[in-house]
LUMFIMI-249148 format. One record per residue (C-alpha): x, y, z. Coordinates in steps of 0.25 Angstrom, whole numbers, plus 2048, in hexadecimal, padded with zeros to 3 digits. Example, Ala and Ser with C-alpha at 12.3 -4.5 7.8 and 13.67 -1.06 7.14 Angstrom:
REM residues 2
8317EE81F8377FC81D
REM end
This chain:
REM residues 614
71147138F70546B38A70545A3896FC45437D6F744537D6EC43D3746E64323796DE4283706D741B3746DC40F36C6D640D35E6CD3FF3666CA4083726C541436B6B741536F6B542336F6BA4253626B241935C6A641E3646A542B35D6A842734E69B41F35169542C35469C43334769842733D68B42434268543034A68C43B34268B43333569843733169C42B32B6AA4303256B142F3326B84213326C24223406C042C34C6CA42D3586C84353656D543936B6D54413786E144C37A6E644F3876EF45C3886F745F3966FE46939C70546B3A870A45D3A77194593A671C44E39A71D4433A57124443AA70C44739F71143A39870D4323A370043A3A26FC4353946FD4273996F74273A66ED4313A56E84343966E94273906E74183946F441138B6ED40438B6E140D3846E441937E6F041F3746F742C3786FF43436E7044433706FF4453616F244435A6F543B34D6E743B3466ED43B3366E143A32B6D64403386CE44B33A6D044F3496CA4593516CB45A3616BF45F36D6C346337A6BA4683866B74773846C048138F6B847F39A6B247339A6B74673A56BF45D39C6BF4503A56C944739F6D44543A06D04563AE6D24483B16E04463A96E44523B16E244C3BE6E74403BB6F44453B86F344D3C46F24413CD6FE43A3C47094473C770244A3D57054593D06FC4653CA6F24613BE6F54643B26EC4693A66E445F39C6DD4623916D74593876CF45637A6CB44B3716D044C3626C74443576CD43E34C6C443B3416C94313346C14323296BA43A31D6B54453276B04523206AF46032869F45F32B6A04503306AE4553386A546133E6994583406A245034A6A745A35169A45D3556974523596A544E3616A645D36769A46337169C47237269647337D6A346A3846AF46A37B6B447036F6BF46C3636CC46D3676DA4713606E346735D6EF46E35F6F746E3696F847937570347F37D6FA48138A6EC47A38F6EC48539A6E24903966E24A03996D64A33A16D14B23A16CD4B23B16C14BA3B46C34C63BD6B44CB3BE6A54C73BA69E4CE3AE6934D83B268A4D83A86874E53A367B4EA39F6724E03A26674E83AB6654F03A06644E43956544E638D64E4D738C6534D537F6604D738565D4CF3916594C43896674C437F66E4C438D6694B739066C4B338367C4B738367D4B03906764A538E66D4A639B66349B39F65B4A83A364F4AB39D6494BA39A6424BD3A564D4B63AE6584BF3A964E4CC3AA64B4C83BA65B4C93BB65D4D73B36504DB3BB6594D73C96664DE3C365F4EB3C065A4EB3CE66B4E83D266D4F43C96784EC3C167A4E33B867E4D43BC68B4CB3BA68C4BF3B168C4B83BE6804BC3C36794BA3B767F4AB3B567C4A63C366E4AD3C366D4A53B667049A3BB6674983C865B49D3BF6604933B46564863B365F47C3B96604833C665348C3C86494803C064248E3B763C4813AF6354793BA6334873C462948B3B661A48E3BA6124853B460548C3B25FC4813AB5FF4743A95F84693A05FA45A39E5F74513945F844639C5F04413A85FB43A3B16004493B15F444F3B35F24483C06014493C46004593C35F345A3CA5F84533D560445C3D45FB4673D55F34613E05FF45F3E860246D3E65F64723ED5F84693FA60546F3FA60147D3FA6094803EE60648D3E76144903E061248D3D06134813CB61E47C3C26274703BF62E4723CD6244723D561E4643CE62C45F3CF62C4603DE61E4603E261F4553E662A4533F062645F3F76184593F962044B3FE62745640961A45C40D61544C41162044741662443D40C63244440A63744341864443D41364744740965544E40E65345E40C65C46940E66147740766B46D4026634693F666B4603EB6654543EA65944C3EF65E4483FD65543C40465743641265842841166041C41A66C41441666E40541D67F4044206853FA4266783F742C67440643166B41042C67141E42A66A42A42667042B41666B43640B6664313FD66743D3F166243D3E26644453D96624473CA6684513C06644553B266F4583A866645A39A66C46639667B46239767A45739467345C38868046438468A45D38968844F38C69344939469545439D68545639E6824473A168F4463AB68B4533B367E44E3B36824413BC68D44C3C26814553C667944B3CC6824443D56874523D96794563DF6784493EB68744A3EA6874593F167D4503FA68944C40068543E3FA68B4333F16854303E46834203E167A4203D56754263C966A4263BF66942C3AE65F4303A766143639A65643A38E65C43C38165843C37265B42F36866B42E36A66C42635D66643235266F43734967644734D66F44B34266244A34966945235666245E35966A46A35567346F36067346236867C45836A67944A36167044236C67A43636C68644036E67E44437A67843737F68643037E68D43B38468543E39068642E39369542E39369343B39B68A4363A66924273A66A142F3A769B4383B469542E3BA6A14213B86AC42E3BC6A442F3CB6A14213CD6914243CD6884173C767D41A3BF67340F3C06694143B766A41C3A765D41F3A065F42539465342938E65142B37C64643437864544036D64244937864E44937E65544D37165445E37465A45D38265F44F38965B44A3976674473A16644423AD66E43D3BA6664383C766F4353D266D42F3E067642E3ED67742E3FC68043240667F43141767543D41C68043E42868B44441D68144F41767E45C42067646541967647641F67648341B68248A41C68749242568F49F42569D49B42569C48E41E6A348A4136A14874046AA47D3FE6A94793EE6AE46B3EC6B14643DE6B44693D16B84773CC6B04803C46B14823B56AB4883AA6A447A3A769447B3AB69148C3AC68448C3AA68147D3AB6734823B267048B3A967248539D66A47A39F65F4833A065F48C39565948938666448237D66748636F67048136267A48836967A48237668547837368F48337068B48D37B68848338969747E38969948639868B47F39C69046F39D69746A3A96A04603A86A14553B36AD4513BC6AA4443C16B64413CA6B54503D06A744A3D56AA43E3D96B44463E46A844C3E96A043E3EA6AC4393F36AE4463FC69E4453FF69E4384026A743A41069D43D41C6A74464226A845041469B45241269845442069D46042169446541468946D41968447240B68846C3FD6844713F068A46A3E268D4723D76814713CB67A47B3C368148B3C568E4853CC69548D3D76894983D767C48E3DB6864833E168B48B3EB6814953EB67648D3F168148A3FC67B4964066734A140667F4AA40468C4A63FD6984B03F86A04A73ED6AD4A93E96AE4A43DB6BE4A83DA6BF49B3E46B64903DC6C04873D66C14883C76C447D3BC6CD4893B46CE4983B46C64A23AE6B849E3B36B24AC3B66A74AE3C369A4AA3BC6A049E3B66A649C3C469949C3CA6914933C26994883BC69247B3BE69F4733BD69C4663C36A245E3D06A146B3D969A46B3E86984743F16974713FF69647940C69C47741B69E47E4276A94884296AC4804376B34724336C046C43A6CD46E4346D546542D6DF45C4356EE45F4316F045142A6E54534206EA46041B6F645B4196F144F4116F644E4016EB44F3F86EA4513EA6DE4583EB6DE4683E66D746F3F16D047F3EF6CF4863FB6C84953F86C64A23FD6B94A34086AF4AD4066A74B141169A4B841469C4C84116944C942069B4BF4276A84C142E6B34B84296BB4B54376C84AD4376C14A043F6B74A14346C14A14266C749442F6BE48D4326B848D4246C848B41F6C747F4286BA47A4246BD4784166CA4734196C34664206BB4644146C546440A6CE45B4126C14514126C34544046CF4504036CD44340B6C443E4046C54443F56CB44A3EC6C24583E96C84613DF6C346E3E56C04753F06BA4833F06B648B3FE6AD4954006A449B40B69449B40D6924AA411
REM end
C-alpha cells in the first residue's frame, strides 16, 4: 500500500512560497496572481500505518512548523505538481527513507516526492504555462500527476546484452556526420572518421560502449582538444602580453621545446621551467595525479612532522548553466573529492562565479537559457546546501556581473586541505592486488557529464542534457571525509582515484596498466542501467582505491560486531594469464575484509564493490 502526506509550512513561515510569488509578480510580471503556496508531497511504500504515522511527525514535518494532511484542499486554485525526472537523485526522498530506516531498525522503505503549486488568482493559460517554465527545469524534473498510485515500485526492462552498431564501417561522411548528430557525440568529423578508420581495420563494426567511452576520453573535459590546439600565429594588441608571450617563447627555446605551441603548453611552461631549476623541490609527484600535492611541515604539540598540503580548483560552467543547484553543489563536491582521494581532509573553500545582470527581466533571457536570476539564485542555494551538508567553510564568494557571462556562466570551487604524508603511500599496483569502489551507487544521473560540457549547445539543450547533470549527495561524502581521516585506513591505499568525468571507465581505468571490470558487480541506484551507461556514469561520492591482496584477517569480535552499515562484497576477476590459486582468492578475501571492518569502525560507507587489478 502506498502512504500519502502534504506538508506545508505555516501561512508566517512560508518563505518559499512568499519567495517565488516575488518572482511571478515582479520578474515574470504576471500581476494576476494574488496567493501562491508550495506544498511538498511525500508518497511511501513498504511501510506499515504506525510507522508510517509516526513517520509524518518525526521525519516529514516539524509540528511546531509545518501542517500535514493526507489531502490536498486547494478550492478556488490552479495546481500543478514537479517531481524529479526517473533517474534523477531526489535527496529529500533519500533522506526521509533513511530516516525511517534508523527509526524501525528494519529494511528502508520507498519515497518518492513532489511539490504541488497552488496559484489564487485571475491566471490565464499563457501566464499559467509561462510559470511552469520558469518553476520546472526539463533538464532535472518534470510535471507530475496529481493522482494517486497503487505502487511507487517501477518495472525495469534489464539489459541482457550491449548494442552492436550496424553498419557504421560502411557509413559515407554524410552518414558519419548524422551519426554524431543522433547520438549526440562531443566528437567532431574527423574524430569520428579516425574511429571508422580503426574499426574497418577491426573488420567489424563497434558497440555503443565502445563508441561512448571513446567519446568520452576524447571529449574536451578530459583530453583538453581546446588548449592541446596548435596555435600557428599569434598577435597582441596589447604590449604587457607581448612581452609576457615573448618570454614564453624564450623560455621555450631554453628549454629545448620543439612540441607545438598551444594553450597547454603556456598554461604549464612555467612550472615545468621551476622543475628544471630547482625551485619546485617541494612539489609531491607521483603516477597518483589528483590534486596539486606540496611538501610542507606542521608544528603539533611542539614537534614538527612531515604533513601534505593539496589545492584544487574545479569548474562547473556548463552544469551549472543547465541545472543550477546540482551544477553549483557538484562543483564544491568535485573539488573536495580531488585532495580528498589525496587521502587528505578538506578545511576551506573559495567561489568565484561570473554571471549576467541577475536583476533584468526573463524577457531579455536569451532564448533557450534559464532567466539569469533563476540561475544565480539557484546555483547559490546549491553551492551553500553542499557545502553546510559536509561541514566545509567557505571563506571567500566572488561573484562577478558582466554581459559577457550572459551566453555561458562562470562557476568556480577552489579547495584547500592537508593531511599527514605518513597516512599517504603512493605505488603502482601489483598483480594480485585489489580494487575496491567506496561510496555512492551508480545511477543514471551524470552519463555524459564529460562530454557534454564539451559539445556546442543549442535551443534544445535544456530538453535533451537531462542524463548529463549529476546530483550531489553530501552526507555519502562526508562518510568518505571521516574514513580518510584514520591513518590506519588509508594506509593500506596504495592507489586512489575519485570518480569524475567518464565514471567507472577513466576512474578505474587509470588504476593500472591492465584491468578486466565487471560491470555486473558495480552497485547500482535501481535496475535497468545497461553496460555503457554502467560504465560512464558520473554519479557523485564514489572512490576508488587499491590495496594489497596480503592484509591480516579480521579478529572474531569485530566480525561479529552489529552494524547498520549495508556491505557489497563481489565476484573477483582475475588476470586471463594469471593463475588463480586458493591462497591467492584468500588472501585478497581477507584483505578486503580488513578494510571493510576499518570501515566499519570508523564510518558508515554505503558500499563496497571488489574487484581485481589484472
Amino acid at each position: 500500500m502506498v502512504y500519502r502526506i502534504y506538508v506545508e509550512k505555516k501561512k508566517e513561515l512560508a518563505n518559499e512560497a512568499r519567495g517565488l510569488l516575488s518572482d511571478i509578480n515582479s520578474l515574470l510580471g504576471i500581476k494576476s496572481v494574488s496567493d501562491l503556496r508550495v506544498i511538498n508531497r511525500y508518497d511511501v511504500e513498504d511501510i506499515d500505518k504506525d510507522l508510517f504515522e509516526s513517520a509524518v511527525k518525526n521525519v516529514f514535518s516539524e509540528p511546531q512548523l509545518d501542517i500535514t494532511s493526507d489531502t490536498l484542499s486547494t478550492d478556488g486554485a490552479i495546481v500543478f505538481a514537479v517531481e524529479p525526472l526517473p533517474g534523477q537523485y531526489d535527496q529529500r526522498a533519500d533522506s526521509a527513507a533513511q530516516c525511517i530506516q534508523i527509526i524501525s531498525q528494519g529494511e528502508r522503505p520507498t519515497v518518492k516526492t513532489a511539490k504541488v503549486y497552488a496559484l489564487y488568482g485571475e491566471v490565464s493559460e499563457a501566464d499559467l504555462a509561462e510559470i511552469k517554465k520558469y518553476v520546472i527545469n526539463p533538464v532535472e524534473s518534470r510535471e507530475a500527476s496529481l493522482e494517486t498510485v497503487d505502487t511507487l515500485k517501477t518495472k525495469y526492462d534489464i539489459p541482457t546484452e550491449v548494442e552492436t552498431l550496424d553498419g557504421f564501417i560502411d557509413l559515407d561522411e554524410n552518414g558519419l556526420a548524422d551519426f554524431v548528430k543522433k547520438y549526440a557525440l562531443a566528437m567532431d568529423n574527423d574524430d569520428i572518421a579516425f574511429c571508422q578508420e580503426y574499426f574497418k581495420k577491426e573488420g567489424r563494426n563497434p558497440t555503443i560502449t565502445e563508441i561512448r567511452m571513446i567519446d568520452t576520453y576524447w571529449s574536451d573535459h578530459c583530453r583538453h582538444t581546446t588548449f592541446l590546439t596548435t596555435i600557428d600565429s599569434v598577435k597582441f594588441e596589447d604590449e604587457l602580453l607581448q612581452r609576457a608571450y615573448d618570454d614564453y617563447i624564450e623560455t621555450r627555446k631554453e628549454l629545448g621545446r620543439t612540441k607545438p605551441i598551444c594553450l597547454m603548453d603556456i598554461g604549464t611552461l612555467a612550472g615545468k621551467y621551476l622543475k628544471s631549476t630547482g625551485h619546485l623541490d617541494k612539489l609531491d609527484e607521483s603516477e597518483e595525479i589528483n590534486a596539486c600535492t606540496v611538501k610542507i611541515e606542521v608544528e603539533i604539540d611542539g614537534k614538527k612532522e612531515p604533513w601534505l598540503l593539496l589545492f584544487k580548483n574545479e569548474t562547473h560552467n556548463h552544469p551549472t548553466e543547465i541545472e543550477p543547484f546540482g551544477g553549483a553543489a557538484t562543483c564544491i563536491g568535485g573539488a573536495i573529492r580531488d585532495p580528498l582521494s589525496g587521502r587528505s581532509y578538506v578545511y576551506g573553500a573559495m567561489r568565484v562565479t561570473g554571471a549576467s545582470d541577475p536583476l533584468k527581466s526573463v524577457a531579455e533571457t536569451i532564448p533557450g537559457k534559464l532567466p539569469q536570476r533563476k540561475i544565480v539564485q539557484t546555483a547559490a542555494a546549491g553551492y551553500s546546501s553542499y557545502g553546510n551538508q559536509i561541514g566545509l567553510a567557505t571563506g571567500i564568494v566572488d561573484e562577478l556581473y558582466h554581459d559577457g557571462y550572459m551566453a555561458k556562466r562562470m562557476e568556480i570551487g577552489a579547495v584547500v586541505a592537508a593531511a599527514p604524508a605518513e597516512n599517504v603511500r603512493r605505488e603502482c599496483p601489483e598483480d594480485g592486488d585489489v580494487v575496491i569502489l567506496l561510496g555512492g551507487a551508480t545511477g543514471r544521473d551524470g552519463c555524459g557529464g564529460a562530454t557534454g560540457s564539451s559539445k556546442s549547445h543549442t535551443m534544445e539543450s535544456l530538453e535533451t542534457c537531462g542524463a548529463e547533470v549529476q546530483k550531489g549527495n553530501a552526507p555519502e561524502e562526508r562518510k568518505l571525509q571521516r574514513l580518510f581521516r584514520n591513518g590506519e585506513a588509508c594506509r593500506m591505499i596504495k592507489r586512489c582515484n575519485d570518480f569524475g568525468a567518464g565514471g567507472v571507465s577513466v576512474a578505474i581505468g587509470e588504476l593500472a596498466d591492465g584491468l578486466e571490470i565487471d560491470l555486473n558487480a558495480v552497485p547500482k541506484k535501481y535496475e535497468g542501467l545497461d553496460g555503457t551507461e554502467l560504465a560512464i556514469s558520473e554519479s557523485q561520492e564514489r572512490m576508488a582505491v587499491v590495496v594489497e591482496a596480503r592484509m591480516l584477517t579480521v579478529s572474531s569480535h569485530l566480525q561479529r560486531k552489529k552494524t547498520s552499515t549495508q556491505l557489497l562484497l563481489l565476484r573477483l576477476r582475475l588476470k586471463r594469464d594469471l593463475q588463480c590459486s586458493g591462497t591467492v582468492r584468500q588472501s585478497a578475501i581477507s584483505a578486503v575484509n580488513s578494510l571493510t571492518q576499518t570501515v566499519l569502525k570508523n564510518t558508515s560507507i554505503s558500499k563496497l564493490l571488489l574487484l581485481l587489478v589484472l
